[in-house]
Structures are given as structure tokens and as C-alpha cells.
GUMARFI-590330 format. One record per residue: residue in three letters; x, y, z of N, C-alpha, C in turn; residue number from 1. Coordinates in steps of 0.2 Angstrom, whole numbers. Atoms other than C-alpha are relative to their C-alpha. Layout:
% GUMARFI-590330
{rec ALA,{X,Y,Z},{X,Y,Z},{X,Y,Z},NUM};
...
END
This chain:
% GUMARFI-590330
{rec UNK,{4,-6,0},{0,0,0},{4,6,0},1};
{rec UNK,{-3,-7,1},{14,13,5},{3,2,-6},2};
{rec UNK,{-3,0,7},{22,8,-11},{-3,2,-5},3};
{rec UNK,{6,-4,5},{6,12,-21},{1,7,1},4};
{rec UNK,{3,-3,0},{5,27,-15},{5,5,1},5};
{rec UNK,{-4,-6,2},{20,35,-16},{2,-2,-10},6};
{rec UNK,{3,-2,7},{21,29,-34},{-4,5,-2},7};
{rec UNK,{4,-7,2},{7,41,-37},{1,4,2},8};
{rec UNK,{-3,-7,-1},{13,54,-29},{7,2,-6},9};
{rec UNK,{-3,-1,5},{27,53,-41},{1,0,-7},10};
{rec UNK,{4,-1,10},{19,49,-57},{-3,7,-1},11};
{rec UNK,{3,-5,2},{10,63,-52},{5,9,0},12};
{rec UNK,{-4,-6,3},{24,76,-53},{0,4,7},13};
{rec UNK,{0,-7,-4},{29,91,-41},{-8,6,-1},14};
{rec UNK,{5,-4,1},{13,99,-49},{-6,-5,4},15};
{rec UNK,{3,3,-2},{3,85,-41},{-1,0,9},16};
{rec UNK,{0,-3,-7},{11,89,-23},{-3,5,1},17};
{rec UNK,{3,-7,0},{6,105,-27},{-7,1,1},18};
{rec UNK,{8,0,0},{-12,101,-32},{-2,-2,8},19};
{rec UNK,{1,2,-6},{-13,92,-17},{1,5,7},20};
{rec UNK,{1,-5,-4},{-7,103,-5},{-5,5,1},21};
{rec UNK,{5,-7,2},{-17,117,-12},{-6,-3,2},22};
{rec UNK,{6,3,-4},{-33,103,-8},{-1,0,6},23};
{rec UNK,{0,2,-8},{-28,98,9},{-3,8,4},24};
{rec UNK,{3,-6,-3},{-30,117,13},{-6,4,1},25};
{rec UNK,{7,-4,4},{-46,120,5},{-7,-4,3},26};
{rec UNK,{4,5,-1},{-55,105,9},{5,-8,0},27};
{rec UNK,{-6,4,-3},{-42,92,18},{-3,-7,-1},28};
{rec UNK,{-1,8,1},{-43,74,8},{4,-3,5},29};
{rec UNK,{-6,4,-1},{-25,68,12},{3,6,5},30};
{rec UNK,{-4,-5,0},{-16,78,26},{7,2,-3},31};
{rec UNK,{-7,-1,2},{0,87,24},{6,-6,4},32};
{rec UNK,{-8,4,-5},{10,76,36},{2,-6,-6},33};
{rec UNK,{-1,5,5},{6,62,22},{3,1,-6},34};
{rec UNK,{-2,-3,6},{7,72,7},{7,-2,-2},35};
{rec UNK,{-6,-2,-2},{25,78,12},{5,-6,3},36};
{rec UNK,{-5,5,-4},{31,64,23},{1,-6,-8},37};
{rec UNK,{-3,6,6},{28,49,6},{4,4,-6},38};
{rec UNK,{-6,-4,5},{36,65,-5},{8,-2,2},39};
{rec UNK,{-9,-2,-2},{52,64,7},{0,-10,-1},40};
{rec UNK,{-2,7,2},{50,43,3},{0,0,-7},41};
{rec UNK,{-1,-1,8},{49,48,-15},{6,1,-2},42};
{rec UNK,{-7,-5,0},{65,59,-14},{5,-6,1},43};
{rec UNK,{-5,7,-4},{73,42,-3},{1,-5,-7},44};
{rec UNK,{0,5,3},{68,32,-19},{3,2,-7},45};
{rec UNK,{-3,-2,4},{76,42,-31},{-7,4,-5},46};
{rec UNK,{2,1,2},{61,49,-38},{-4,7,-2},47};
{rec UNK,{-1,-7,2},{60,67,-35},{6,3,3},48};
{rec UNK,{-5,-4,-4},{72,80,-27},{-3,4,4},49};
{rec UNK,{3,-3,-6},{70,87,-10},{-2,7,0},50};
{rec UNK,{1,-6,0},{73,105,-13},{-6,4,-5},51};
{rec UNK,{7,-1,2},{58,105,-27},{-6,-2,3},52};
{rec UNK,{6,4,-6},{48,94,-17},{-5,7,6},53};
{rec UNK,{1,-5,-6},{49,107,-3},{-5,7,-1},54};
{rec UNK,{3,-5,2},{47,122,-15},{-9,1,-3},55};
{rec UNK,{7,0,2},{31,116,-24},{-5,-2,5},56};
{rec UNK,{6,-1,-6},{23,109,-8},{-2,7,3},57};
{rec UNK,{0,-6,-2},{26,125,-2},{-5,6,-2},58};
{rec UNK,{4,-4,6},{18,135,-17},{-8,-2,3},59};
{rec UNK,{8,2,-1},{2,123,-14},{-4,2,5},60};
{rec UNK,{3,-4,-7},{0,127,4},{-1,7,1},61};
{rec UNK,{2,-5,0},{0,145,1},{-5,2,-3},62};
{rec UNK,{6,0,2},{-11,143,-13},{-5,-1,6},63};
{rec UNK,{6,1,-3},{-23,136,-3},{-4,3,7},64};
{rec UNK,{4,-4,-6},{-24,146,13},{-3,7,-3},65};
{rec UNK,{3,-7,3},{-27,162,0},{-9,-3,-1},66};
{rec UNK,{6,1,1},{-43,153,-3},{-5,2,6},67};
{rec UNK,{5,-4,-4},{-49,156,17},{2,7,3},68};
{rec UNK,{-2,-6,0},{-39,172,16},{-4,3,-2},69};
{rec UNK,{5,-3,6},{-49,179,2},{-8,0,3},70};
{rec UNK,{9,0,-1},{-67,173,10},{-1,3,6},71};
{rec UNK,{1,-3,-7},{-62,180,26},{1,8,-1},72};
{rec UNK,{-4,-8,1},{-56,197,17},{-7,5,-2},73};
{rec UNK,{5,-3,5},{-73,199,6},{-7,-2,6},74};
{rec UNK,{6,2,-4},{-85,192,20},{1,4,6},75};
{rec UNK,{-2,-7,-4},{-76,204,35},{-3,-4,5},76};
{rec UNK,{3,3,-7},{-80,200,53},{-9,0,1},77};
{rec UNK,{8,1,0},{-99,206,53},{-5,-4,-4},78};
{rec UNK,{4,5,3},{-106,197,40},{3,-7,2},79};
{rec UNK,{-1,8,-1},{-98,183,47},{-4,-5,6},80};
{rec UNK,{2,1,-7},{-108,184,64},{-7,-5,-1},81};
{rec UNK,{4,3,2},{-125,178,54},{2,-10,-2},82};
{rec UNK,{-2,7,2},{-117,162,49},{4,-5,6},83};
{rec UNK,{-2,2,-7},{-108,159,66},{-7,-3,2},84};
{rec UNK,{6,1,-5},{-125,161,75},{-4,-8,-3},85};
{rec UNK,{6,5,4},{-134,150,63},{2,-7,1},86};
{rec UNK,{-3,7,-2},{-122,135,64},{7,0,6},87};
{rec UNK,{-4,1,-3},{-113,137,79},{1,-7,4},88};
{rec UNK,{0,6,-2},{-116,120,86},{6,-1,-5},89};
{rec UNK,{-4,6,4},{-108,111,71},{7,3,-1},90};
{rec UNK,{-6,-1,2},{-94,124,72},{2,0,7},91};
{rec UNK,{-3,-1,-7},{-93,123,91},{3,4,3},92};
{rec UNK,{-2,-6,-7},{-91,139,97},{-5,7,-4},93};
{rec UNK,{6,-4,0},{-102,156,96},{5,5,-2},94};
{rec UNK,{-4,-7,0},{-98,175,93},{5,1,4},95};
{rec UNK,{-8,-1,-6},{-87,176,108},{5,-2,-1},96};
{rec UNK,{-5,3,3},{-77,165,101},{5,2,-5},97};
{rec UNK,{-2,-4,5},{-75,172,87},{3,6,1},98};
{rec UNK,{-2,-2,-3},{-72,187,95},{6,1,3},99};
{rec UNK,{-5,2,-4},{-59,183,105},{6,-3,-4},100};
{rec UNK,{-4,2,9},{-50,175,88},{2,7,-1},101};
{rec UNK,{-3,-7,2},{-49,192,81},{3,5,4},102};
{rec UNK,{-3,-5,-4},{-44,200,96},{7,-1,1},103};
{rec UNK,{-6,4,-1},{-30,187,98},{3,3,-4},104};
{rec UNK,{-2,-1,7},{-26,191,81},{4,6,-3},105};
{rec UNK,{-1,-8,2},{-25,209,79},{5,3,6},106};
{rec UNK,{-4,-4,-5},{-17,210,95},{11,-5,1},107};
{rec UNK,{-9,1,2},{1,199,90},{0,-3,-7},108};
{rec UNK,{-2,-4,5},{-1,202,73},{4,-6,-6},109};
{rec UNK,{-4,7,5},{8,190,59},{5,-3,3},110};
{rec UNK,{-2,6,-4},{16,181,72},{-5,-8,-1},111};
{rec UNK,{7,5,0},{0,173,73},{3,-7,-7},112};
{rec UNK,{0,4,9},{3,166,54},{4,-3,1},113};
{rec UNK,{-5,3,0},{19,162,56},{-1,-7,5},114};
{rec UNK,{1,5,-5},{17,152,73},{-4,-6,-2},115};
{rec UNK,{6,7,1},{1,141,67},{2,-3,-5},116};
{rec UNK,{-2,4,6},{9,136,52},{2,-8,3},117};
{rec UNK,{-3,4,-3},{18,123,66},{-7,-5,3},118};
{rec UNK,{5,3,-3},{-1,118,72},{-4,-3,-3},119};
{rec UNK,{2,6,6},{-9,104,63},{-8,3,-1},120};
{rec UNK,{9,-2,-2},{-28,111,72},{0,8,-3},121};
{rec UNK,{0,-5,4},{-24,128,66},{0,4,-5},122};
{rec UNK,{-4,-3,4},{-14,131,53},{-3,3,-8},123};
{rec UNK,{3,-3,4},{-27,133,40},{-5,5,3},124};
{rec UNK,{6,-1,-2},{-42,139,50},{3,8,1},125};
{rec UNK,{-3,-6,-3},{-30,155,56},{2,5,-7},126};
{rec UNK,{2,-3,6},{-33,161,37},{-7,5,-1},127};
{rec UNK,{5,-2,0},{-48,165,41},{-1,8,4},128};
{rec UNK,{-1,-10,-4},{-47,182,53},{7,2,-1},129};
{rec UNK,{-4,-4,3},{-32,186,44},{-5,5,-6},130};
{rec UNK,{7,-4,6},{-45,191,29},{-3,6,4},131};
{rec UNK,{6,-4,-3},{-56,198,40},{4,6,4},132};
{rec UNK,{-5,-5,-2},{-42,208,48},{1,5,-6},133};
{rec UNK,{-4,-3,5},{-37,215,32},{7,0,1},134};
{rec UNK,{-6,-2,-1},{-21,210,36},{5,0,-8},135};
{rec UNK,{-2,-3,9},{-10,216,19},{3,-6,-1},136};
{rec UNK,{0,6,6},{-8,202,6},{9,-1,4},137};
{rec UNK,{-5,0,2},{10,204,6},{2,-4,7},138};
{rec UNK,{-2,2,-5},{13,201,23},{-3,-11,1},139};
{rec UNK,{3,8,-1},{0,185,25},{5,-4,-6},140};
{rec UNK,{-5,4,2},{11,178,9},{3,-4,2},141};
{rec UNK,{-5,2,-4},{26,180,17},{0,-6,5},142};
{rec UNK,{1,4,-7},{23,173,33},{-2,-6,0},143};
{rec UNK,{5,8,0},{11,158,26},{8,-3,-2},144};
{rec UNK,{-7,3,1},{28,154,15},{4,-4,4},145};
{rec UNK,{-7,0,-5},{41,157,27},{-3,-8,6},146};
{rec UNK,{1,6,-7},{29,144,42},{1,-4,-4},147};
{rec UNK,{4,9,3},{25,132,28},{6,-5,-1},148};
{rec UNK,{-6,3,2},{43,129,21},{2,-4,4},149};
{rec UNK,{-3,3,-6},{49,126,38},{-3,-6,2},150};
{rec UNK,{3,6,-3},{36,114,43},{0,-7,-6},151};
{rec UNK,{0,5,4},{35,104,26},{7,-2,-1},152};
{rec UNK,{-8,3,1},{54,103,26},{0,-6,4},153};
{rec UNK,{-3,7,-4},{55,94,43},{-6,-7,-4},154};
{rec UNK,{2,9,5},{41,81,33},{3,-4,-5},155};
{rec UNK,{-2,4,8},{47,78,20},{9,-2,3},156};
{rec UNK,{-7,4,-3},{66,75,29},{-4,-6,5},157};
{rec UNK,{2,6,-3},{56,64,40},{-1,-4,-5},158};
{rec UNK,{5,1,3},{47,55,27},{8,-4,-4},159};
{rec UNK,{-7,2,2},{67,52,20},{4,-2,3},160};
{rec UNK,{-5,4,-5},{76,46,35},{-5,-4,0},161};
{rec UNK,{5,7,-1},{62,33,35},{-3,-3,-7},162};
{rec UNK,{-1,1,5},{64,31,18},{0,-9,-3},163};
{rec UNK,{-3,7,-2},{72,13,20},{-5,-5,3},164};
{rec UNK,{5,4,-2},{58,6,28},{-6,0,-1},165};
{rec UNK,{8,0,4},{43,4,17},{-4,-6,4},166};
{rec UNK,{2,6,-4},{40,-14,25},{-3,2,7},167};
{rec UNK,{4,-1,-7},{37,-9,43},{-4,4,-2},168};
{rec UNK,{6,-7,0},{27,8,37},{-6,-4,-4},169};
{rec UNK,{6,3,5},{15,-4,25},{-2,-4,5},170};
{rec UNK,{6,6,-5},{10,-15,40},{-2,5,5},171};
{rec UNK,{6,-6,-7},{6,2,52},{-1,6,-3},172};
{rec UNK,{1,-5,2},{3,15,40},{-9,-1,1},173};
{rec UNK,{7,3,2},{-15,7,36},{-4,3,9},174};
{rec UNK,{3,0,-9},{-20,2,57},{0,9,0},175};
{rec UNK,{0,-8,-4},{-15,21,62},{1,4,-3},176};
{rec UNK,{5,-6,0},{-24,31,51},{-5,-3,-1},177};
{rec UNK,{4,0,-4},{-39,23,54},{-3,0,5},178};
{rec UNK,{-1,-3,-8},{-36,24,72},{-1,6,0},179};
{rec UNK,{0,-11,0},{-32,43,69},{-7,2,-2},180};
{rec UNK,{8,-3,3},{-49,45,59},{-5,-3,4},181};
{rec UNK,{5,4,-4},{-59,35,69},{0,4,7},182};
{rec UNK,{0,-4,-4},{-52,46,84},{-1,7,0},183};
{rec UNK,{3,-5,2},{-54,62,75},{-8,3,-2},184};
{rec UNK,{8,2,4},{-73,59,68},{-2,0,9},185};
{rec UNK,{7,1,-10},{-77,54,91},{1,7,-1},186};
{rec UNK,{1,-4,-3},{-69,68,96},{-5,5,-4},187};
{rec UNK,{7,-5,2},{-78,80,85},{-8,-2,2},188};
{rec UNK,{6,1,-3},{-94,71,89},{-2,-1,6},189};
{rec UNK,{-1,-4,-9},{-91,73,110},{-1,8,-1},190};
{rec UNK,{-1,-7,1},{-88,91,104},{-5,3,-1},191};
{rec UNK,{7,-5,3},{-104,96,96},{-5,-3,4},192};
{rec UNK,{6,3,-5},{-115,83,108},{2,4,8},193};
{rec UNK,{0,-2,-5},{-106,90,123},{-1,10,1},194};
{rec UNK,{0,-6,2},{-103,108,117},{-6,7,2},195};
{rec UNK,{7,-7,0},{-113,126,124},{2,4,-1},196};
{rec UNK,{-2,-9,2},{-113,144,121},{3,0,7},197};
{rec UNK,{-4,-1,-5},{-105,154,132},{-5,2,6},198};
{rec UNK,{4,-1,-6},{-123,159,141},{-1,-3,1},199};
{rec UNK,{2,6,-4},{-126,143,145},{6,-4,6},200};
{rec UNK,{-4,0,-5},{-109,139,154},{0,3,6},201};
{rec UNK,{-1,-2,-8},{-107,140,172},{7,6,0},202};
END
């Protein structure tokens, strides 16, 4: 299986990490850790080179947070309160929350971006009231860049010092992410069955 499937990553070219990337960010098939970790077993197999590897994943990941850059930029904090309120359950948190985001946001500034790059739970979502901030294109670029490379580097070197062992990774790559999505999938549904607004908490 892990063999399939870095195949296709390879068949599909530097433009397919990219495609890929750009998905994961948009609407997340395949994560990055995967993406990037079988590219760095690709690299291991002679099959791309790490330093484009890095550059095109990189490319993709920025695409893709421009997407809830852009909807956070044209949509603005206000309009976005209607949409909160309406479905806050399934997004598990309220105005306040939201609130408290922006405020977080505006108050340490493209730190933010850079930092959450490093956070698997944030690092697209924090695209979102960058928009809404109007923080200047050039800067969210940068930043998204500068986190992305750093984090997709360490995968994809990961992903090549483990290179050498397709056999052990094919018999627990399978088991633990099904594990992973199966405990991904509870949690979020603890979250939204357990979950209140902020007037209803003690």
C-alpha cells in the first residue's frame, strides 16, 4: 500500500504535490503530514528531489490558505456573525469565540501566521481572521511561506530518513490512520454533543 501510493505521488509530478497541497488546505482529503512525509519517501527512492519537493509543496500550501484568506477578506468580521450564530453548534463555538480569535489576532499580529503554520488544528483555520483583519496580502504571503517551508521541510526530511523502511510503514501506516480518523470523527462528535454557548456555561 505505502508503495502504491508513493508511486502516485510521483507519477503525479511536483505539480501534483502542489495540487494536493493546495486541496488539503481547501477541503483536507489527504493531510500534509502524508502528502509531504511519502514525497520525502519519494526523494529516498530516487524519484523526486527534495529541494523542489519542498518548493512546490510550499507553493500549494499557500495557494490554498489564499482561498480562506480571500473569504475572510470579502466576507469581514460582521457578516460573518450571521453564519456563526446559525451554525454554531456544528462549528462549536459562538460569537465570543469568534471574538476573542480576532482580538487574539489583531493583537500579535503575523506572528500569529507564522506560529500556526507549526499547528496541525490551526494552521489553515487561522486564514480565516487574517482576511477579516485585512491583514496586507503581502505580509500573510510571506509569513504563510516562510511557516509552511519550515514545517513541510521537517516532513518531508522525516518522510526520507524513514525512507528505508517501506515494509514496517505498510503494515502500520493502514491500522494508524484509521485509528487517527476514527479518533478524529469521536472527538468532533463529543464536541458538538457536549458543546454550549457561552450563556449557558457555568
Amino acid at each position: 500500500m505505502t508503495d502504491f501510493i508513493i508511486e502516485w505521488i510521483a507519477r503525479g509530478g511536483y505539480l501534483g504535490i502542489f495540487l494536493l497541497m493546495a486541496l488539503e488546505n481547501v477541503v483536507p482529503p489527504v493531510p500534509s503530514e502524508v502528502i509531504m512525509g511519502l514525497g520525502g519517501m519519494a526523494v529516498a527512492r530516487d524519484h523526486m528531489a527534495l529541494v523542489p519537493l519542498i518548493l512546490w509543496g510550499t507553493a500549494g500550501t499557500t495557494i490554498g490558505n489564499m482561498f480562506w484568506y480571500e473569504i475572510g477578506r470579502r466576507m469581514g468580521v460582521a457578516r460573518f456573525r450571521p453564519f456563526v450564530e446559525r451554525h454554531q453548534r456544528w462549528l462549536t463555538m459562538d460569537w465570543q469565540d469568534v471574538e476573542r480569535l480576532n482580538r487574539f489576532f489583531h493583537k500579535h499580529g503575523h506572528w500569529v501566521i507564522f506560529v500556526f503554520r507549526f499547528m496541525p488544528t490551526f494552521r489553515t483555520i487561522i486564514s480565516l481572521p487574517a482576511g477579516m483583519a485585512k491583514m496586507p496580502l503581502w505580509k500573510f504571503l510571506l509569513f504563510t511561506f516562510v511557516g509552511s517551508a519550515i514545517w513541510n521541510t521537517m516532513l518531508a526530511a522525516a518522510g526520507l530518513l524513514l525512507g528505508s523502511r517501506f515494509e514496517e510503514l505498510d503494515r502500520y501506516v493502514g491500522p494508524v490512520a484509521i485509528a487517527t480518523t476514527v479518533l478524529v470523527i469521536g472527538a468532533y462528535a463529543y464536541r458538538v454533543i457536549t458543546w454550549k454557548p457561552h450563556a449557558e456555561r457555568g
